[in-house]
N, CA, C and O of each residue as an XYZ file, in Angstrom:
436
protein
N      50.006     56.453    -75.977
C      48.987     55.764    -76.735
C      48.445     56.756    -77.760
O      47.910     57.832    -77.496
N      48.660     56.243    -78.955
C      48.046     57.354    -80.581
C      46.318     57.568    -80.063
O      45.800     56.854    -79.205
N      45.693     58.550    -80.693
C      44.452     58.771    -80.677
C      43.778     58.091    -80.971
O      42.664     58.245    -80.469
N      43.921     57.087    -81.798
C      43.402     55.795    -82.682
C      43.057     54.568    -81.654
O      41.971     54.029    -81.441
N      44.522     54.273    -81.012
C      44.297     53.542    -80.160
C      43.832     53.757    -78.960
O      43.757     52.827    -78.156
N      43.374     55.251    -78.586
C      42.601     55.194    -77.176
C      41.235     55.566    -77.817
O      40.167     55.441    -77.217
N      41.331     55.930    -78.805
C      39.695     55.710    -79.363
C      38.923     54.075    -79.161
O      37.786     53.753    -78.817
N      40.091     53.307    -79.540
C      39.297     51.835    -79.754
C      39.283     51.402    -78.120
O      38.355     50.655    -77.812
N      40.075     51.733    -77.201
C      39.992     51.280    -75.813
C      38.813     51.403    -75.254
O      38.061     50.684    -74.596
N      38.821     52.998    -75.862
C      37.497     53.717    -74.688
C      36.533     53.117    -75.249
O      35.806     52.641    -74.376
N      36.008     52.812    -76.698
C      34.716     52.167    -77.591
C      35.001     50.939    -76.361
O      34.229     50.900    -75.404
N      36.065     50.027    -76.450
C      35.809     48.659    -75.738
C      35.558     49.072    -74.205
O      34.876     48.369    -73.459
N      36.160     50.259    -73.802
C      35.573     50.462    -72.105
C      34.054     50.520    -72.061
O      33.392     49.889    -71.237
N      33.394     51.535    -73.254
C      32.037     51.692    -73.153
C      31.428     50.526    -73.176
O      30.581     50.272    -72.320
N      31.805     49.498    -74.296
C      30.782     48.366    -74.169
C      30.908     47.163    -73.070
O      30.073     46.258    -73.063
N      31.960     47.196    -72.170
C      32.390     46.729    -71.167
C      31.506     46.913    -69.983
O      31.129     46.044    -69.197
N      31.187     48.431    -69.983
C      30.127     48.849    -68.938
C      28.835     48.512    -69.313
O      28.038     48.033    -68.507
N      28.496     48.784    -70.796
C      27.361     48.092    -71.148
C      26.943     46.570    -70.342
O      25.888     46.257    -69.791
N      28.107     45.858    -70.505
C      27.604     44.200    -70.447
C      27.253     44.468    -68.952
O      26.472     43.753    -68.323
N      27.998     45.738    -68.345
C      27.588     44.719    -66.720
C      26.592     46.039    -66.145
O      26.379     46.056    -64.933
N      26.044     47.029    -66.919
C      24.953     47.758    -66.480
C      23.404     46.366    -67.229
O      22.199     46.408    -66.981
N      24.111     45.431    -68.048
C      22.949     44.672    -68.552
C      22.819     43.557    -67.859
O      21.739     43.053    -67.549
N      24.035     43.079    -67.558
C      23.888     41.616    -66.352
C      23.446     42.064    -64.850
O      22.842     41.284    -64.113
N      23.819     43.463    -64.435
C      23.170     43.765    -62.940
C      21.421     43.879    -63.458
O      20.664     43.411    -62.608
N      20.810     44.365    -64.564
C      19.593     44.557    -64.649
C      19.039     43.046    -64.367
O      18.032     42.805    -63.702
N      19.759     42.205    -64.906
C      19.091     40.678    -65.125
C      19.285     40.452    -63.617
O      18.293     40.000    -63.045
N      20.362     40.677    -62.872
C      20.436     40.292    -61.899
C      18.988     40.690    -60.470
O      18.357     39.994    -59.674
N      19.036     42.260    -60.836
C      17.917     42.710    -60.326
C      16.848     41.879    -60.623
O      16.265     41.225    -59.758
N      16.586     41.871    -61.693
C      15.067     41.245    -62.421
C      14.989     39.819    -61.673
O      13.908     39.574    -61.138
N      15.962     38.893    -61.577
C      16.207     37.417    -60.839
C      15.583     37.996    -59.425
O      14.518     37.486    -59.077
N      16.069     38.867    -58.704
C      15.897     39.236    -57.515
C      14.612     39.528    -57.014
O      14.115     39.379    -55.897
N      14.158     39.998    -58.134
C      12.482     40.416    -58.146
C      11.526     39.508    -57.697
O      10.666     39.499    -56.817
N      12.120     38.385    -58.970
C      11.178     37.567    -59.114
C      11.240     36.407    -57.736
O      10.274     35.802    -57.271
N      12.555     36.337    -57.316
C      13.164     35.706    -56.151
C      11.938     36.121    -54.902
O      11.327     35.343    -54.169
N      11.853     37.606    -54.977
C      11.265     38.049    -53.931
C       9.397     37.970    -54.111
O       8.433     37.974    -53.346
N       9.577     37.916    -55.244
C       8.084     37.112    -55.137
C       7.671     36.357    -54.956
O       6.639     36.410    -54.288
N       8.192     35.060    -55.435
C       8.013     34.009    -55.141
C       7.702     33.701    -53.618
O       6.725     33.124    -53.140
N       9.043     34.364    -52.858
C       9.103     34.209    -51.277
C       7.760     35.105    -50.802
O       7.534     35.177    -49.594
N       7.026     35.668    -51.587
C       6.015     36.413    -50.657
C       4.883     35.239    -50.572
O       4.174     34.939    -49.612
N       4.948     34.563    -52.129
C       3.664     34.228    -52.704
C       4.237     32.537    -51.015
O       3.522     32.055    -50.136
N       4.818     32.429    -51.153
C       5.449     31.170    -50.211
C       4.878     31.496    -48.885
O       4.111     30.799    -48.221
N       5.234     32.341    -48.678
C       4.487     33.268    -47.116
C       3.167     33.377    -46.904
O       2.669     32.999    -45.844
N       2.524     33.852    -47.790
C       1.368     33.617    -48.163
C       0.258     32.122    -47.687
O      -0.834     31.905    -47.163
N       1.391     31.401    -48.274
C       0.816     30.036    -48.233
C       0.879     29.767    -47.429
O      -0.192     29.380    -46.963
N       2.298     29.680    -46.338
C       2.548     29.391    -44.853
C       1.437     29.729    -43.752
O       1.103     28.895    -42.911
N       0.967     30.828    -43.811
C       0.511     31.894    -43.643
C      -1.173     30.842    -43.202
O      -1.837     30.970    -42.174
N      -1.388     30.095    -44.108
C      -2.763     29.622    -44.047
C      -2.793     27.984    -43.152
O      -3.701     27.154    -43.116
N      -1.600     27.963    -42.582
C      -1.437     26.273    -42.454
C      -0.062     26.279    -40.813
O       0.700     27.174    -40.449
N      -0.215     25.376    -40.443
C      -0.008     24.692    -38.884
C       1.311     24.907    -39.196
O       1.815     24.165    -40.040
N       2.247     26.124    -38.482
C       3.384     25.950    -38.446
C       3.976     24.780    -38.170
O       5.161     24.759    -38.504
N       3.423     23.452    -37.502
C       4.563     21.818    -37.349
C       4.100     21.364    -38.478
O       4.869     20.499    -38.897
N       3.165     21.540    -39.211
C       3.157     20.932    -40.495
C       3.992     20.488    -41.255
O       5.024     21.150    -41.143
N       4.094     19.600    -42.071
C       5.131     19.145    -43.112
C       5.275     19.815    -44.095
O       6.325     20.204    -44.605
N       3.925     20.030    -44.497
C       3.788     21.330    -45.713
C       4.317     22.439    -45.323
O       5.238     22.924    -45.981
N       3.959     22.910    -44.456
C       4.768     24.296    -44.187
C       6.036     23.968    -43.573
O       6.590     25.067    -43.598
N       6.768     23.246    -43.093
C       8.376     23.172    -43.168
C       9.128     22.836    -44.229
O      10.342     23.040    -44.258
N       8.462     22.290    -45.190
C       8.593     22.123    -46.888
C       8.512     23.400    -47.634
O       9.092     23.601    -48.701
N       7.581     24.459    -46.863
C       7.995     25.662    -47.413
C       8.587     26.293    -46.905
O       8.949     27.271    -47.560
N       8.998     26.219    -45.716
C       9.766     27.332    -44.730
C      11.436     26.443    -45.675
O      12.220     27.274    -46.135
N      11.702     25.433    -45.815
C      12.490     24.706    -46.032
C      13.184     26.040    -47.484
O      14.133     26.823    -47.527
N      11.962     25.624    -48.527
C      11.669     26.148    -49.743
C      12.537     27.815    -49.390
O      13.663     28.032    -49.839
N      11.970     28.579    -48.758
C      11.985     29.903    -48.963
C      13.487     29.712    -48.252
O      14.300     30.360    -48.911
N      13.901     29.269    -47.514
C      15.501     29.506    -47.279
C      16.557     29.467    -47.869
O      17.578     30.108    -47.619
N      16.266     28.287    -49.142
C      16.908     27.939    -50.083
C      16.759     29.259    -50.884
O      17.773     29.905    -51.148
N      15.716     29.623    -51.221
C      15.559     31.083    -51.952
C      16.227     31.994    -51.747
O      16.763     32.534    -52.715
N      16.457     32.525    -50.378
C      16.852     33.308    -49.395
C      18.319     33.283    -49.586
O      19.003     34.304    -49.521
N      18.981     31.635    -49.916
C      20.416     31.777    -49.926
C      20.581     31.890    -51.506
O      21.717     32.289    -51.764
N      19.706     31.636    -52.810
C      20.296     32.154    -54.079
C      19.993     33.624    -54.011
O      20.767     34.214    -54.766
N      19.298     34.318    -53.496
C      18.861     36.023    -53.157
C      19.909     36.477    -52.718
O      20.284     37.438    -53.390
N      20.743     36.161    -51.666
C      22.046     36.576    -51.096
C      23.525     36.232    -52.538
O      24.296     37.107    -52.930
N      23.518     35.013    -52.948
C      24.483     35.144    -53.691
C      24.356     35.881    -55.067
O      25.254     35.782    -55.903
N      22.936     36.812    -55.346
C      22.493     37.134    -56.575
C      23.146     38.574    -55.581
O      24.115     39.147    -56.079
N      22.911     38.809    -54.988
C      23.256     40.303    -54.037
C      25.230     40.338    -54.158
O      26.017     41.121    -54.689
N      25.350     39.389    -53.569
C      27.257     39.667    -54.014
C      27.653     39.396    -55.501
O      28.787     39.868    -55.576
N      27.316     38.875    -56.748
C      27.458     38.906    -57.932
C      27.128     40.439    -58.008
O      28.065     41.203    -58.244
N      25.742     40.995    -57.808
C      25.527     42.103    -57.946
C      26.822     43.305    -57.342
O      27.412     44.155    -58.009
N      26.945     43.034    -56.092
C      28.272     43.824    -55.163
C      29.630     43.778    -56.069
O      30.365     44.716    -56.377
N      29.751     42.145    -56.456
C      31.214     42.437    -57.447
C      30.685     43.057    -58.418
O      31.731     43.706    -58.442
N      29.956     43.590    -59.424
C      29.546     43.864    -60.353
C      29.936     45.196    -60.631
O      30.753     45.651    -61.432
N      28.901     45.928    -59.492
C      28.716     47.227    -59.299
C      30.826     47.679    -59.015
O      31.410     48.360    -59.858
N      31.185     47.414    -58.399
C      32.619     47.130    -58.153
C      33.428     47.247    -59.611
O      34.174     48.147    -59.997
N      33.115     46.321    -60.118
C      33.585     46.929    -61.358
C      33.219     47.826    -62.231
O      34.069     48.386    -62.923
N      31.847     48.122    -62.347
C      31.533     49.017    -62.858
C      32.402     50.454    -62.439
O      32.967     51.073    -63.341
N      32.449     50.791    -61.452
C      32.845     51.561    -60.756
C      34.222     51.975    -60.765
O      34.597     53.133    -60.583
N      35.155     50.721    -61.042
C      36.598     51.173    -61.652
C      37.168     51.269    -63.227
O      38.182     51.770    -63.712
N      35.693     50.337    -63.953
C      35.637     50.997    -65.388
C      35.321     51.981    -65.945
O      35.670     52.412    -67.044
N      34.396     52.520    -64.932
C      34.203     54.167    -65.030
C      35.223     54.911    -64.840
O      35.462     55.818    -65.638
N      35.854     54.728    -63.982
C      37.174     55.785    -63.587
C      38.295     55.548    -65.055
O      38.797     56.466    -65.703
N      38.453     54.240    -65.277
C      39.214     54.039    -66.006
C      38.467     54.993    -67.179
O      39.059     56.044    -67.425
N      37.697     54.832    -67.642
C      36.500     55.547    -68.895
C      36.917     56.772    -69.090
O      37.115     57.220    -70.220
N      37.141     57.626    -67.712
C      37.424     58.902    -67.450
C      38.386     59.207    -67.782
O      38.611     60.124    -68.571
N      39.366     58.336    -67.125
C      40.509     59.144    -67.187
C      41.153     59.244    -69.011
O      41.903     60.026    -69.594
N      40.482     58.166    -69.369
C      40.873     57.489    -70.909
C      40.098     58.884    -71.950
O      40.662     59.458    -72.882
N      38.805     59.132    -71.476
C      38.542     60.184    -72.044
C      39.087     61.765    -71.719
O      38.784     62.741    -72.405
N      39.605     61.782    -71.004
C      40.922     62.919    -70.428
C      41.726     62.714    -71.464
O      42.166     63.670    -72.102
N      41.999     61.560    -71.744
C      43.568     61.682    -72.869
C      43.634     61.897    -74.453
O      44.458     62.374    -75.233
N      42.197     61.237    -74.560
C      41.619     61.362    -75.648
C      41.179     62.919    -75.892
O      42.188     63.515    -76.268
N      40.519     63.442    -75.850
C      40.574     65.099    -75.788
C      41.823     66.459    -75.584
O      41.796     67.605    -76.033
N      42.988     65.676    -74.617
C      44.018     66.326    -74.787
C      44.481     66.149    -76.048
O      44.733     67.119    -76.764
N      44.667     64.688    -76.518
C      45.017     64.213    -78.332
C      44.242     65.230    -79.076
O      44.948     65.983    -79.745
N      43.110     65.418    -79.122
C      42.558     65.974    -80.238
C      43.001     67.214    -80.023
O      43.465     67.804    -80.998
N      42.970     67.845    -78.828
C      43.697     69.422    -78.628
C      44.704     69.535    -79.261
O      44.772     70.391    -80.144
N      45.828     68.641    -78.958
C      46.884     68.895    -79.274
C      47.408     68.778    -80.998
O      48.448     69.162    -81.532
N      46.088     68.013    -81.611
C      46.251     67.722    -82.455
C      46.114     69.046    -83.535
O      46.643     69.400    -84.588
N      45.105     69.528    -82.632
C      44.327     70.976    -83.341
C      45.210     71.715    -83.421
O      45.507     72.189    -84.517
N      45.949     72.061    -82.196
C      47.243     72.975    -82.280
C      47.907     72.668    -83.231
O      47.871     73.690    -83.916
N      48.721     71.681    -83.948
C      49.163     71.427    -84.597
C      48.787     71.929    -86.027
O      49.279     72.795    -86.750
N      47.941     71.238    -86.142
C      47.115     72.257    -87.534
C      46.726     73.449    -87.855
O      46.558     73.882    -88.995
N      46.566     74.038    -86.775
C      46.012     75.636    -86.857
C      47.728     76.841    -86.605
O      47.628     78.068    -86.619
């Protein structure tokens, strides 16, 4: 691969990691807010007759939460996953890229 063309790889590896160091942040941030909600829910439970309707309407509520919190956690798991082999890939791509320019130098000098 010419220097040219692992220049433009590695530019597209970098912004590759970009998108998913920016979709795990959103993902976090969902998670946050996920977990607030479930406090502010607890909260409420908290004041009222566990056989209640209202509060099995929220116990109901916060489970449903509980299961988009878990699938925001494995989006996150594949995520990080890739991040993790686009990095390597990143690496090794910038290994080749620097031998190019070495070798290139030799050449000229």
């Amino acid at each position: 691969m010419g220097l040219a063309a692992s220049q433009a790889r590695l530019l597209m590896i970098q912004a590759r990691k970009n998108d998913i160091e920016l979709q795990t942040q959103f993902i976090n941030q969902a998670r946050l807010q996920l977990a607030n909600t479930v406090g502010a829910l607890f909260t409420l439970t908290a004041d009222l007759n566990p056989e209640s309707p209202t509060s099995q309407a929220l116990q109901a509520r916060v489970a449903a939460i509980q299961q988009i919190d878990k699938a925001l956690e494995l989006q996150s798991t594949r995520l990080t996953t890739q991040y993790k082999a686009i990095e390597a890939e990143y690496d090794s791509l910038k290994k080749i890229v620097e031998k190019n320019i070495s070798a290139t130098f030799k050449l000229l000098s």
